[in-house]
VOKOLPA-742889 format. One record per residue (C-alpha): residue number from 1; x, y, z. Coordinates in nm, 4 decimals. Example, Ala and Ser with C-alpha at 12.3 -4.5 7.8 and 13.67 -1.06 7.14 Angstrom:
BEGIN
> 1,1.2300,-0.4500,0.7800 .
> 2,1.3670,-0.1060,0.7140 .
END
This chain:
BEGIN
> 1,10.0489,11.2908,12.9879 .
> 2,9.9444,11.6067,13.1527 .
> 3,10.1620,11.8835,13.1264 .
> 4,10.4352,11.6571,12.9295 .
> 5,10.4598,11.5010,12.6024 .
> 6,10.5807,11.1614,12.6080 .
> 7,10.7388,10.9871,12.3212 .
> 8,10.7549,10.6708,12.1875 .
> 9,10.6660,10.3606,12.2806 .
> 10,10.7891,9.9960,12.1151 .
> 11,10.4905,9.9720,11.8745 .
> 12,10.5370,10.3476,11.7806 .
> 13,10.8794,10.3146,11.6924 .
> 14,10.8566,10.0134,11.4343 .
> 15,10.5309,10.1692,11.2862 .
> 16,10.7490,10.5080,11.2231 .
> 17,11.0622,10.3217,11.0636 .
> 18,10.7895,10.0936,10.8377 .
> 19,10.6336,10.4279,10.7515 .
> 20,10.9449,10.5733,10.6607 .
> 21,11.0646,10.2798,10.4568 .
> 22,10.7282,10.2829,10.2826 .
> 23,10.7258,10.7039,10.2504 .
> 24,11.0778,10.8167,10.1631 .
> 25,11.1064,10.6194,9.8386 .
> 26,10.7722,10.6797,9.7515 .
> 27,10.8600,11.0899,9.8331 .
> 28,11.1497,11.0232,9.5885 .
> 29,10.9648,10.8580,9.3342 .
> 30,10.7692,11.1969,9.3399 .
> 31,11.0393,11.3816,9.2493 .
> 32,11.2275,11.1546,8.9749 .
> 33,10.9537,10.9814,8.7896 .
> 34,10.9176,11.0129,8.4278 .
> 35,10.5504,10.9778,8.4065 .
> 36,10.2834,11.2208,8.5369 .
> 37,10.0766,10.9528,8.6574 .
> 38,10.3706,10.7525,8.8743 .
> 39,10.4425,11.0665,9.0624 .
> 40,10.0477,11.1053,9.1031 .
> 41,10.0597,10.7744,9.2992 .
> 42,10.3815,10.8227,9.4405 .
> 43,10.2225,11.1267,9.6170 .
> 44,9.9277,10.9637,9.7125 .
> 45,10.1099,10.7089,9.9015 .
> 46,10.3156,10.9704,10.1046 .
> 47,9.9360,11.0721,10.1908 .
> 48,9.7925,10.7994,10.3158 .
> 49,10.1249,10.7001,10.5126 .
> 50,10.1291,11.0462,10.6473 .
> 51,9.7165,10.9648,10.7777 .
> 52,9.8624,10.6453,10.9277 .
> 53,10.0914,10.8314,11.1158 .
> 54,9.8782,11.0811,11.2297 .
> 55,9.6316,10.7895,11.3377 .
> 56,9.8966,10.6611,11.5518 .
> 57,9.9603,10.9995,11.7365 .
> 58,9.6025,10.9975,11.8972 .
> 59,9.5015,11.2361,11.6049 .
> 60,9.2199,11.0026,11.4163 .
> 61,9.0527,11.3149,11.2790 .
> 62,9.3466,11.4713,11.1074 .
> 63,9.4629,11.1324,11.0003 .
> 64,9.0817,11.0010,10.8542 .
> 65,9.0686,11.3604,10.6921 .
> 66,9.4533,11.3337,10.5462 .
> 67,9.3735,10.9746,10.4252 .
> 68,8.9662,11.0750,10.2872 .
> 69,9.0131,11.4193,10.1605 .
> 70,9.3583,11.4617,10.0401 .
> 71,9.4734,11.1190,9.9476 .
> 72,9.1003,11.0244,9.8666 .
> 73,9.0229,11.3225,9.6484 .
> 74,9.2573,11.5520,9.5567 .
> 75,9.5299,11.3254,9.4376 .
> 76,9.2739,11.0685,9.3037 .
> 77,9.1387,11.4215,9.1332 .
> 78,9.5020,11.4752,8.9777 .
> 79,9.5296,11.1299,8.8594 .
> 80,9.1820,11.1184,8.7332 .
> 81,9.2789,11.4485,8.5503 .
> 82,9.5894,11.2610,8.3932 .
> 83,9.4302,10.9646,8.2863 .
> 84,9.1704,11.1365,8.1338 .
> 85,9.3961,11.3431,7.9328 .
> 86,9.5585,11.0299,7.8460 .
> 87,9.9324,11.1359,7.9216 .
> 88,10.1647,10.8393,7.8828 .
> 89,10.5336,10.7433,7.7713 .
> 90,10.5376,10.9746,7.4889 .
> 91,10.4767,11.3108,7.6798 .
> 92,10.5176,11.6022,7.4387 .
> 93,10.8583,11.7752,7.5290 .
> 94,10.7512,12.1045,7.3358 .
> 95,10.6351,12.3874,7.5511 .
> 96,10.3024,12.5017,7.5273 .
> 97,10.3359,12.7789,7.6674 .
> 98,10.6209,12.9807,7.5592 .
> 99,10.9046,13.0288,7.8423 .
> 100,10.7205,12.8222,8.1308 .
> 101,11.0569,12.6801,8.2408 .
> 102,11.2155,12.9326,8.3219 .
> 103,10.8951,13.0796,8.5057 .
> 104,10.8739,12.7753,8.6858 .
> 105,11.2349,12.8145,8.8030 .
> 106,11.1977,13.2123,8.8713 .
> 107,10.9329,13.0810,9.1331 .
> 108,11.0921,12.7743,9.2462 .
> 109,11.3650,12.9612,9.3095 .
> 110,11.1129,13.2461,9.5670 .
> 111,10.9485,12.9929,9.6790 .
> 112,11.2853,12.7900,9.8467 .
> 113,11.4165,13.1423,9.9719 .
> 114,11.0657,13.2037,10.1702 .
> 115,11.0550,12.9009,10.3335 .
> 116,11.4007,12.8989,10.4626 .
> 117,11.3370,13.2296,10.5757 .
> 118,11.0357,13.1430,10.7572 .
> 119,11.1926,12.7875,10.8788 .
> 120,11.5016,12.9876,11.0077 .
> 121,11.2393,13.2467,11.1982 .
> 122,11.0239,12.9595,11.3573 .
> 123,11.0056,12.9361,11.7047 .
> 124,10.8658,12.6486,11.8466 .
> 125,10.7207,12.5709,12.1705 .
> 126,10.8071,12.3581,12.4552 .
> 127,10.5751,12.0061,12.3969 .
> 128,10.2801,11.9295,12.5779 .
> 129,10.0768,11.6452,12.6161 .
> 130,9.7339,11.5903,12.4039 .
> 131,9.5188,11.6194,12.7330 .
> 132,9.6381,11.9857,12.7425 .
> 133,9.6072,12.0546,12.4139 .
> 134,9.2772,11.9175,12.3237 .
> 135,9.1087,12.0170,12.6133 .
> 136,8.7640,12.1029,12.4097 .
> 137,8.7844,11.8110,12.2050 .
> 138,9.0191,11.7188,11.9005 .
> 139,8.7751,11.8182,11.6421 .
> 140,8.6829,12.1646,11.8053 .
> 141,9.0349,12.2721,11.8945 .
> 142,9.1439,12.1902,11.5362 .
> 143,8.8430,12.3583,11.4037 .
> 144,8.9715,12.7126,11.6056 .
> 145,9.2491,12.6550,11.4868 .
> 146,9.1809,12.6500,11.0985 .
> 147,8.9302,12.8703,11.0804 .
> 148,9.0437,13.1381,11.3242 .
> 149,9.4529,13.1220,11.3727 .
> 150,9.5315,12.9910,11.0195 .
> 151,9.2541,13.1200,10.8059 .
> 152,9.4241,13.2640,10.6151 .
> 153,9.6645,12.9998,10.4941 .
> 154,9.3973,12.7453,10.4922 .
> 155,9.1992,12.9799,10.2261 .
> 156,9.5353,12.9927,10.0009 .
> 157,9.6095,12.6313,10.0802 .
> 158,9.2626,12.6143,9.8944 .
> 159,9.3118,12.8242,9.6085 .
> 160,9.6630,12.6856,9.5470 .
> 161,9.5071,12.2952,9.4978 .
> 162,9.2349,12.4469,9.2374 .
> 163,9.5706,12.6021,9.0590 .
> 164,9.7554,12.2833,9.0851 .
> 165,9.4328,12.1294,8.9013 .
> 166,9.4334,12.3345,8.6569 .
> 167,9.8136,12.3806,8.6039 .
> 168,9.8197,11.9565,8.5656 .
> 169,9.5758,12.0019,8.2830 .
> 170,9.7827,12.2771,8.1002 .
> 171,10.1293,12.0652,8.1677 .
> 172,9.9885,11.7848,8.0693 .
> 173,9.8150,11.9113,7.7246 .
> 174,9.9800,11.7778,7.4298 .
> 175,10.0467,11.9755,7.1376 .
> 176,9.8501,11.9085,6.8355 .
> 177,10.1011,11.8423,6.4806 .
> 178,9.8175,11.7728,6.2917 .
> 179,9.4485,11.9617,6.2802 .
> 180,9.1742,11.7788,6.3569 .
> 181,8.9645,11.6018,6.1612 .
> 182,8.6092,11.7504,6.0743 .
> 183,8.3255,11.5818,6.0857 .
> 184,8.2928,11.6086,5.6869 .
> 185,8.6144,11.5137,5.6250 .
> 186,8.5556,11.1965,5.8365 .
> 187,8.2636,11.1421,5.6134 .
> 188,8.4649,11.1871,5.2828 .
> 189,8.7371,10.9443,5.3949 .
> 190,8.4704,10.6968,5.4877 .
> 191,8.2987,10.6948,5.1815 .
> 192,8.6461,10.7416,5.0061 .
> 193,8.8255,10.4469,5.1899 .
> 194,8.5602,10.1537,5.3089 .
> 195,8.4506,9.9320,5.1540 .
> 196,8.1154,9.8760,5.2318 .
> 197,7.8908,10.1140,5.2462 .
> 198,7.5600,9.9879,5.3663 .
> 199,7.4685,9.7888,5.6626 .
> 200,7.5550,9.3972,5.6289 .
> 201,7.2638,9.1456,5.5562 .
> 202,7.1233,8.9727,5.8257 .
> 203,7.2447,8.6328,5.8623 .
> 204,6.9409,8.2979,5.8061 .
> 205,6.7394,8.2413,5.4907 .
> 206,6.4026,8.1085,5.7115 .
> 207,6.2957,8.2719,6.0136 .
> 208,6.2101,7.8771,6.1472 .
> 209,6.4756,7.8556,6.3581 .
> 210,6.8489,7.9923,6.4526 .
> 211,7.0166,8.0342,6.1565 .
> 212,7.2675,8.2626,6.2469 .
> 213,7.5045,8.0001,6.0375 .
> 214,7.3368,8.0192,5.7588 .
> 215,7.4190,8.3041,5.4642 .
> 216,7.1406,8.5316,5.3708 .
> 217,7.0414,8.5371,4.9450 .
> 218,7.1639,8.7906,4.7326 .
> 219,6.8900,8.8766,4.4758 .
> 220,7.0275,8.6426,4.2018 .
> 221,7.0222,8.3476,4.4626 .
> 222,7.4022,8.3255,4.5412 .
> 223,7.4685,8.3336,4.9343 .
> 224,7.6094,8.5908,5.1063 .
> 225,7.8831,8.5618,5.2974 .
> 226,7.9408,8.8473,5.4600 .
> 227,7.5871,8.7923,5.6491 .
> 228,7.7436,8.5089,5.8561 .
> 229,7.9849,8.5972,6.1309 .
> 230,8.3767,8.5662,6.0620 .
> 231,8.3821,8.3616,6.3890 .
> 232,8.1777,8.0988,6.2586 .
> 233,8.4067,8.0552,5.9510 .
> 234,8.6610,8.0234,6.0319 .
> 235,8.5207,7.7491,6.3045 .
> 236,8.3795,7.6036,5.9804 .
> 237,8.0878,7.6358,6.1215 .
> 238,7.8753,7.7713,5.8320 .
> 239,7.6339,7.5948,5.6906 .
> 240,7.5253,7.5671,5.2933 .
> 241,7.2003,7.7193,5.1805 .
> 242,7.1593,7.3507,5.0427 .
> 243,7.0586,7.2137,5.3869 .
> 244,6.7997,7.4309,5.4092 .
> 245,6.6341,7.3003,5.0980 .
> 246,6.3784,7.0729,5.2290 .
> 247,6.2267,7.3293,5.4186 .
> 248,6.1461,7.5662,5.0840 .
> 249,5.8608,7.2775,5.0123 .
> 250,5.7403,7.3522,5.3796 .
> 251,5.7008,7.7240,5.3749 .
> 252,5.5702,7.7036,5.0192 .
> 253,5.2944,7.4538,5.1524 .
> 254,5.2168,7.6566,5.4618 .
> 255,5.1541,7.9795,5.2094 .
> 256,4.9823,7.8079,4.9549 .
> 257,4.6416,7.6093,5.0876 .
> 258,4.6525,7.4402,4.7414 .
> 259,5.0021,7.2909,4.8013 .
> 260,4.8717,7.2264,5.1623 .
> 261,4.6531,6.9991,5.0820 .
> 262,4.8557,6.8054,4.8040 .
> 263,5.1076,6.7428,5.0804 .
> 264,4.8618,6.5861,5.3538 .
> 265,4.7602,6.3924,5.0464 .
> 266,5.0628,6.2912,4.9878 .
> 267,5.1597,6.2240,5.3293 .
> 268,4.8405,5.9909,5.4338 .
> 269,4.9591,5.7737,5.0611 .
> 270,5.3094,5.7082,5.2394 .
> 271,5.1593,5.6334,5.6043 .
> 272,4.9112,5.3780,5.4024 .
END
């Protein structure tokens, strides 16, 4: 490989064409999808098929850094962003921001004629094996290269992801029709509108057991039912304050030492 790039081998050649099968629609799908949050994953595959192929050129630190850091989290940052938002279906077609169309076509416009400028000014030259190239180490020679050669693109490359960011929230901000509500007139409506004001009663007459199936007493005696669950029910799994009856003689008994004792009485007659 010294002093020559050399191209292609069997396995490199089917993992480009799957690649390319996998990333061109996916590219396309960036362009022509009708939801935000499509093209967000649309993108993100491109990504991580782009690390894959990087991977495969000998480059494992540009390709674990595409895959990590900009499939990983900046488009998982986007489509966080989106989902938060909650953008779906029903995207708002009103601007909100007066004349951004045509802004956004002004630039589109400057930004195709600079790169086919620079594109038709790019000279490129003659390939040459990774030995000779790397000959500090991947990660160093990249380094060099970021951070001294392209500094300054790699600090715009920066500051144009934080706009993106924050140009996905604005796009994707729906316009409010209707003000909204205030905490007091939340209030109003609830006290206006529901029917029940105050917390339900708790389910069980006795504290003996589980009697989550069995209504609580109103003061006049009547059950409740809106202290048993609707669940139970409609299971017809509620049970009658009637079967809980006999054990009104036992609680009285266990309060009152008088009544106490007439029951042992009472139960030492029957056992004779």
């Amino acid at each position: 490989m010294t002093g020559e790039a050399v191209y292609g081998s069997g396995g490199e050649n089917v993992l480009f064409w799957i690649l390319a099968i996998v990333m061109v629609p996916a590219a396309f799908g960036l362009l022509f999808a009708r939801k935000a949050v499509h093209a967000a994953l649309c993108m993100a595959t491109v990504m991580v098929g782009l690390g894959i192929a990087y991977l495969s050129l000998q480059a494992p630190f540009l390709g674990v850094v595409q895959i990590f850091v900009y499939a990983g989290a900046v488009m998982m940052l986007f489509l966080f962003l989106l989902m938060f938002i909650g953008v779906d279906s029903s995207d708002s077609l009103v601007e909100t921001i007066k004349g951004q169309r045509w802004i956004a076509l002004v630039f589109g416009i400057g930004l195709a004629v600079l790169l086919s400028s620079v594109i038709a000014d790019a000279a490129f030259a003659p390939p040459q094996g990774l030995k000779d190239i790397d000959t500090g180490g991947n990660i160093t020679t990249l380094a060099g290269a970021i951070f001294g050669q392209y500094v300054w693109a790699f600090e715009v490359t920066s500051a144009l992801l934080i706009t993106a960011a924050l140009g996905a929230m604005v796009l994707a901000h729906r316009e409010r029709i209707v003000p909204k509500p205030t905490q007091r007139e939340l209030s109003i409506k609830r006290i206006k509108d529901g029917p029940i004001k105050a917390p339900l009663p708790a389910p069980g007459v006795f504290a003996r057991h589980n009697a989550v199936d069995i209504p609580a007493l109103l003061p006049d005696g009547s059950p409740s039912p809106l202290s048993v669950s609707r669940v139970l029910t409609a299971r017809g799994q509620m049970r009658a304050v009637a079967t809980v009856a006999d054990d009104v003689a036992t609680i009285e008994s266990e309060i009152d030492p008088e009544r106490r004792g007439e029951n042992r009485d009472a139960g030492e007659r029957g056992a004779q």
